[in-house]
N, CA, C and O of each residue as an XYZ file, in Angstrom:
440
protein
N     -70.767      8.001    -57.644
C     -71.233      7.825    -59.003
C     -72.729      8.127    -59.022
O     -73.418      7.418    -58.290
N     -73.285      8.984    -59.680
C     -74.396      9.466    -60.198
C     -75.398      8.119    -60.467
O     -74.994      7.148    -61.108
N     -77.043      8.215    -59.767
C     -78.199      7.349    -60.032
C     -77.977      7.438    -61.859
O     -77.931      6.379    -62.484
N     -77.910      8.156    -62.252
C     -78.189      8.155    -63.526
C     -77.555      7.275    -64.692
O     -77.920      7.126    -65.858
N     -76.385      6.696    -63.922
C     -75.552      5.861    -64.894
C     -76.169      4.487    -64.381
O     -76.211      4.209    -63.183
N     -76.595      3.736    -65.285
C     -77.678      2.519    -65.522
C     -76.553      1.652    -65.257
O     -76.040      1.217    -66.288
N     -75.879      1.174    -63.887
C     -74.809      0.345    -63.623
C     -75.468     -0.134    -62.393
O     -76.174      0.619    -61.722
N     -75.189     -1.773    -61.978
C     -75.689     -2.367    -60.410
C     -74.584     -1.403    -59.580
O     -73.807     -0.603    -60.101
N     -74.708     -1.661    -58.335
C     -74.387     -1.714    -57.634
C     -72.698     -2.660    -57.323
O     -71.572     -2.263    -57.022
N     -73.186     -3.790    -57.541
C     -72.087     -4.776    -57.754
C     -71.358     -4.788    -58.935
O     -70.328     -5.461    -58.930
N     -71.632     -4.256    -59.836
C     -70.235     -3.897    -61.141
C     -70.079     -2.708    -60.981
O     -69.068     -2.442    -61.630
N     -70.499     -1.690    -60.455
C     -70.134     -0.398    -60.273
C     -69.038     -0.511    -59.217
O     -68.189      0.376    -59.304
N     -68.849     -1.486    -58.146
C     -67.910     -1.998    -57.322
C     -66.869     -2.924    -58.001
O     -65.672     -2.662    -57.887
N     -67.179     -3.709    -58.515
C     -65.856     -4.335    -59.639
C     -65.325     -3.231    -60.344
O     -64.110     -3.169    -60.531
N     -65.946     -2.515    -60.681
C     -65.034     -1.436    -61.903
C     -64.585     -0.472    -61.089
O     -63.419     -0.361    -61.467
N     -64.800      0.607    -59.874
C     -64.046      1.063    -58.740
C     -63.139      0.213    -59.037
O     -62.312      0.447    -59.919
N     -63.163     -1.063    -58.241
C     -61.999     -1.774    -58.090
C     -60.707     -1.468    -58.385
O     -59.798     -0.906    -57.774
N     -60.878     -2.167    -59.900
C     -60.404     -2.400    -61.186
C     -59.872     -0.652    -61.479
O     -58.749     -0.613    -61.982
N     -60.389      0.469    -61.283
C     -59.884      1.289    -61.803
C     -58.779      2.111    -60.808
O     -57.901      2.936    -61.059
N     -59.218      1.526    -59.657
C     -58.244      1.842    -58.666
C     -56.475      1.119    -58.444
O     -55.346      1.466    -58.097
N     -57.164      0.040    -58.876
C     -55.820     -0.853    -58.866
C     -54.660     -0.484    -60.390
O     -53.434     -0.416    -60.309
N     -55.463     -0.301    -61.645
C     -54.681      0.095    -62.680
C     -54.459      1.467    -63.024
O     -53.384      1.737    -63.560
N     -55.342      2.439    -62.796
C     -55.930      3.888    -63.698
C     -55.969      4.840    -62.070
O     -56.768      5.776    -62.068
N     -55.057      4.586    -60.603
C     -55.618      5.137    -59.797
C     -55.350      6.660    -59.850
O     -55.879      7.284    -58.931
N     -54.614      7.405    -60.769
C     -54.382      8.708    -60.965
C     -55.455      9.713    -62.237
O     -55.555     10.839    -62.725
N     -56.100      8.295    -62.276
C     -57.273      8.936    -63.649
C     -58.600      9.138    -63.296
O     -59.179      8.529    -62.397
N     -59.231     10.268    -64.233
C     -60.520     10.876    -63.545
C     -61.308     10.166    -64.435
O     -60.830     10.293    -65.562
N     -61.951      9.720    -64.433
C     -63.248      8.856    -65.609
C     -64.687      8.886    -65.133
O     -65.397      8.646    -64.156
N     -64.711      9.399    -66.611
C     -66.425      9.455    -67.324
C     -66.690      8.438    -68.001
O     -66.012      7.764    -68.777
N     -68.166      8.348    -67.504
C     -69.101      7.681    -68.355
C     -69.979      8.874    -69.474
O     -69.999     10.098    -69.339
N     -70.645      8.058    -70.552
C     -71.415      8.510    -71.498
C     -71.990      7.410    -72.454
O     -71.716      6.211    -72.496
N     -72.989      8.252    -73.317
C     -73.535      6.873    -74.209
C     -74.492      6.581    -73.282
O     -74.753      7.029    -72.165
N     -75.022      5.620    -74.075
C     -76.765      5.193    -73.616
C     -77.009      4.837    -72.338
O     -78.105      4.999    -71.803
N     -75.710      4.185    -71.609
C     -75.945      4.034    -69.949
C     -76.227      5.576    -69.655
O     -77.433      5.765    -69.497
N     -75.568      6.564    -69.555
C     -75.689      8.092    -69.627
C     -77.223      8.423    -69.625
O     -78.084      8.559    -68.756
N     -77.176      8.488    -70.944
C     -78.589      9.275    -71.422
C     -80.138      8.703    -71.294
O     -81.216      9.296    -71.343
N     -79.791      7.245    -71.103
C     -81.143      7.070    -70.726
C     -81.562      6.054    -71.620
O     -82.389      5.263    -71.166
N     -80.993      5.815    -73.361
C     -81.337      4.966    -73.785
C     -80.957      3.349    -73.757
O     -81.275      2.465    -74.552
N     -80.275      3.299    -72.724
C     -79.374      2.070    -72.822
C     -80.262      1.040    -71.843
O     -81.459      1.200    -71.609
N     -79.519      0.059    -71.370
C     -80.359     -1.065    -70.729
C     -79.462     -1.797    -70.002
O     -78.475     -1.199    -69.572
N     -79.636     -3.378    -69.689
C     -78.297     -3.901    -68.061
C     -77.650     -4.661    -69.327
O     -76.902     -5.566    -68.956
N     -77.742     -4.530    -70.688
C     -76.890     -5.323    -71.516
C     -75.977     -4.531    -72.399
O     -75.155     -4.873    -73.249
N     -76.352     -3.414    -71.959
C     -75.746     -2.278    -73.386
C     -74.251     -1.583    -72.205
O     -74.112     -1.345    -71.005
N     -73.249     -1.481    -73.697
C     -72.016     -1.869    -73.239
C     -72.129     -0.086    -72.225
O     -73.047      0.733    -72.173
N     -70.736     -0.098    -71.566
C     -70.490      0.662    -70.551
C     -68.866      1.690    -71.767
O     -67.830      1.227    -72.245
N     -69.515      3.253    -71.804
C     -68.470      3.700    -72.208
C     -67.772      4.574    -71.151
O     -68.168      5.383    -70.313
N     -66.667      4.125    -71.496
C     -66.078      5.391    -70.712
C     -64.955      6.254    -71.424
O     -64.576      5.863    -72.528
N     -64.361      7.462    -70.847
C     -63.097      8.096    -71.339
C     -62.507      8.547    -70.041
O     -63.179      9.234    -69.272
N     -61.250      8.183    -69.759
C     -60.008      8.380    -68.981
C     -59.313      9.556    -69.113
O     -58.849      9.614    -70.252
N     -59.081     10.362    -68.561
C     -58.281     11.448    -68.273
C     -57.027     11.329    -67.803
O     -57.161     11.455    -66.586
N     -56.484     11.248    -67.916
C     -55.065     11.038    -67.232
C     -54.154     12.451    -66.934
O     -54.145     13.293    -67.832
N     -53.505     12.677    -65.876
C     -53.189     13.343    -65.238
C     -52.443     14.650    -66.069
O     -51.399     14.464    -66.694
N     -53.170     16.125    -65.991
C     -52.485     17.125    -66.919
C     -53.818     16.798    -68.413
O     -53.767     17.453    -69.453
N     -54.566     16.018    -68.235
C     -54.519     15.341    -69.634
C     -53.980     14.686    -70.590
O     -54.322     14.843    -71.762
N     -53.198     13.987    -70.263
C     -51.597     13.812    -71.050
C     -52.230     12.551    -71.096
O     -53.022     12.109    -70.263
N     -51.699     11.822    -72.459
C     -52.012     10.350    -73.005
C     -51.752      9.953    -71.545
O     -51.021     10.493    -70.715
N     -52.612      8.771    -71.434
C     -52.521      7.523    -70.068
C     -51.098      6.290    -71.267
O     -51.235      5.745    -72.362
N     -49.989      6.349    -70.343
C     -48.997      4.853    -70.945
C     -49.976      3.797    -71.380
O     -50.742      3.262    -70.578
N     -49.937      3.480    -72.772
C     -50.274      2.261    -73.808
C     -50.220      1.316    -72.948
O     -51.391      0.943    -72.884
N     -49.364      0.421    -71.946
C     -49.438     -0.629    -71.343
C     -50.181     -0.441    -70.239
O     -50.469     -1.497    -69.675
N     -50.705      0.816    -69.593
C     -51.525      1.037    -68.611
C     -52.700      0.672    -68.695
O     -53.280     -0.037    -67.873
N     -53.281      1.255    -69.983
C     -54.144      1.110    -70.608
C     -55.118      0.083    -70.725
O     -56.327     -0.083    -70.558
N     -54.006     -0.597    -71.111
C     -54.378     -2.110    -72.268
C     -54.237     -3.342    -70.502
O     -54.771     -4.438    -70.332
N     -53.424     -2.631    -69.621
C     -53.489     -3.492    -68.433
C     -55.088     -3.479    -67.874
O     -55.777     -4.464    -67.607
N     -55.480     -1.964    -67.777
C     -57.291     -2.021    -67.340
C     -58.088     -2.617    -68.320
O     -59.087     -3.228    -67.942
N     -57.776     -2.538    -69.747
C     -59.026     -2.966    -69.872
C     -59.158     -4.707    -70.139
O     -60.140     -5.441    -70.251
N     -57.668     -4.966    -70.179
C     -57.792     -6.616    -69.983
C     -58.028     -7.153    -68.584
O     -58.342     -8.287    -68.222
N     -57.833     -6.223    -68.002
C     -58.734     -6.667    -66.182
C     -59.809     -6.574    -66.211
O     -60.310     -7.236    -65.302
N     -60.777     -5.891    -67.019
C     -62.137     -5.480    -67.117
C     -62.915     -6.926    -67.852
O     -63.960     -7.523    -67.590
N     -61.945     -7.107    -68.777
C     -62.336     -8.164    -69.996
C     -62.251     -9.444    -68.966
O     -63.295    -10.083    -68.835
N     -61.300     -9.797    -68.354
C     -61.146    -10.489    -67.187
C     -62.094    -11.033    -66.045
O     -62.292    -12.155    -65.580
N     -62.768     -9.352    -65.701
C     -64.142     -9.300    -64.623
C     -65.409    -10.519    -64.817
O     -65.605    -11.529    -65.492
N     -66.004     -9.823    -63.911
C     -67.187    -10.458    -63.960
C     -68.537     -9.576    -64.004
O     -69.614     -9.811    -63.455
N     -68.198     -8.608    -64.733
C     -68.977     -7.585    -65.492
C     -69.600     -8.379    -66.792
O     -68.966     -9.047    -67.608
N     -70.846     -8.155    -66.765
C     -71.323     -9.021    -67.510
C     -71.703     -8.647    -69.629
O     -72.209     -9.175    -70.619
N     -70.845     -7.117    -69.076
C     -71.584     -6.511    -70.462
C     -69.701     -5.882    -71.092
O     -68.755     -6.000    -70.313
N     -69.486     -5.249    -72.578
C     -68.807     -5.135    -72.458
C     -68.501     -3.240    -71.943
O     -69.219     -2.241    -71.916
N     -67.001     -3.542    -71.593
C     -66.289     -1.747    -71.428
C     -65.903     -1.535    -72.267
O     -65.040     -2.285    -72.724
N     -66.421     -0.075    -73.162
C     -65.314      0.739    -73.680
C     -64.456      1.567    -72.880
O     -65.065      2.084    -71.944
N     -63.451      1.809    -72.936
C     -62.676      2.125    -72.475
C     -61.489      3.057    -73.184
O     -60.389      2.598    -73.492
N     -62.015      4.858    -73.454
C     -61.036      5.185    -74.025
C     -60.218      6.557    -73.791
O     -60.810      7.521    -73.306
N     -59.005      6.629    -74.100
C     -58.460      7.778    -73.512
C     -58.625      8.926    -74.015
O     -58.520      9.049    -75.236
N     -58.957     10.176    -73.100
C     -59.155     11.463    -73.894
C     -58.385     11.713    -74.781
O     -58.831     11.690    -75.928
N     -56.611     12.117    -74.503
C     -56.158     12.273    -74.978
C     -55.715     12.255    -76.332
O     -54.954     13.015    -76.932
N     -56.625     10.768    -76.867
C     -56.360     10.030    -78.197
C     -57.756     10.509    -78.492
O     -57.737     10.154    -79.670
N     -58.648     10.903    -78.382
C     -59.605     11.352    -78.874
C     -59.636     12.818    -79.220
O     -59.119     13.802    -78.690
N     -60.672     12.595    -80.644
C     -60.818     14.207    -81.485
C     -61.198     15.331    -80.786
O     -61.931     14.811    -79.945
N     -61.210     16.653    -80.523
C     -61.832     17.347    -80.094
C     -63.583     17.549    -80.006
O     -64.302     17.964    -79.097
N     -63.896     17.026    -81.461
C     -65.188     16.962    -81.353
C     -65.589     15.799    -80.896
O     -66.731     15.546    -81.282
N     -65.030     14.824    -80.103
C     -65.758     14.037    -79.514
C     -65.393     14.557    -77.604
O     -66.035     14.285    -76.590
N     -64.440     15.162    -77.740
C     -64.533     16.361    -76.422
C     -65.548     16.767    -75.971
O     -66.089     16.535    -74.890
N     -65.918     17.584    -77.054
C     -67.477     18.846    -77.213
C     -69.027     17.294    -76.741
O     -69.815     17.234    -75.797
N     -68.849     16.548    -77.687
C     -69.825     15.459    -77.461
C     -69.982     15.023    -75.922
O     -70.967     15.143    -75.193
N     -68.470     14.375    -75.592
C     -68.678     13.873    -74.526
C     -69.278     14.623    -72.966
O     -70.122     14.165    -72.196
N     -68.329     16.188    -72.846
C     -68.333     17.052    -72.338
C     -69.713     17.529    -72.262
O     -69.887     18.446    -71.459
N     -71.159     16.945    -73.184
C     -72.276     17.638    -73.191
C     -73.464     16.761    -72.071
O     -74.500     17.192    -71.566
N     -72.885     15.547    -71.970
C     -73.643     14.663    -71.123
C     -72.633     13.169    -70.749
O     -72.199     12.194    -71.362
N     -72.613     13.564    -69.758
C     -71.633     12.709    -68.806
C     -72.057     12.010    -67.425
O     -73.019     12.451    -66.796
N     -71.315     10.906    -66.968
C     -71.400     10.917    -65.318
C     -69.681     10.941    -64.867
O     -68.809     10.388    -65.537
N     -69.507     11.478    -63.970
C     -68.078     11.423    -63.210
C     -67.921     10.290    -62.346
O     -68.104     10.339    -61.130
N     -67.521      9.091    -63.100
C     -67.420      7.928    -62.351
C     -66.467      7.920    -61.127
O     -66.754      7.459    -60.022
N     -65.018      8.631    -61.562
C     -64.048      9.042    -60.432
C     -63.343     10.220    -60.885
O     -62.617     10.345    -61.871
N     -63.680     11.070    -59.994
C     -63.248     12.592    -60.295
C     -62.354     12.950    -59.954
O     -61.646     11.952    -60.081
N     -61.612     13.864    -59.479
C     -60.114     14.596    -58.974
C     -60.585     14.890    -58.020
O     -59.615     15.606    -57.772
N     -61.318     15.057    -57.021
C     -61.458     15.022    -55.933
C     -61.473     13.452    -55.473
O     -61.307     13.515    -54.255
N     -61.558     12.448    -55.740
C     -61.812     11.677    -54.962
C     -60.383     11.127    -55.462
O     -60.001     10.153    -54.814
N     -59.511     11.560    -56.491
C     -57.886     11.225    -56.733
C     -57.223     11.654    -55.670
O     -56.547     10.960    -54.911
N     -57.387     12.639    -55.621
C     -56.419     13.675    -54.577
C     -56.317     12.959    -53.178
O     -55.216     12.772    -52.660
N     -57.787     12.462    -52.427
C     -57.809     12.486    -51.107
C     -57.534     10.128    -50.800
O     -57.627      9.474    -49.761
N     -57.204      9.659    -52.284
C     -56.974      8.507    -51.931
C     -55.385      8.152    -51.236
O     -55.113      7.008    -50.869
């Protein structure tokens, strides 16, 4: 995971976790103010999920990570949302400034 995403050390390890145990076939980005620079250790954490092909991630998959997240001991909140269900122009948005929290390379070789 990229210096640039404004996350400790120790919730950047809870959310690995957490995304390994529910989402382990999904590639996820960060974006938003942790991203870009305007954010801070209280401003929430976005992300968008890819799921395999791109294909919607299963509704109960879903809703299983991010009530594990809600669960954590992450102190700020996660968004948490799937590409698939998202507009194209928030594609183009997201796609313009990102971090690759867990990529397809690091899917493939778990």
């Amino acid at each position: 995971m990229s210096n640039r995403l404004l996350l400790s050390p120790r919730h950047r390890c809870i959310l690995e976790a957490l995304l390994r145990e529910h989402l382990p076939d999904v590639e996820v980005w960060a974006y938003g103010s942790r991203v870009s620079g305007r954010g801070h250790q209280g401003s929430d954490l976005d992300l968008v999920l890819r799921g395999p092909g791109l294909n919607e991630i299963p509704f109960e998959r879903l809703m299983d990570f991010k009530d594990a997240v809600r669960e954590s001991t992450i102190p700020f909140l996660v968004e948490a949302r799937d590409w698939a269900r998202l507009p194209e122009r928030f594609h183009r948005e997201i796609g313009r400034e990102h971090v690759v929290v867990v990529g397809l390379q690091e899917i493939r070789t778990s």
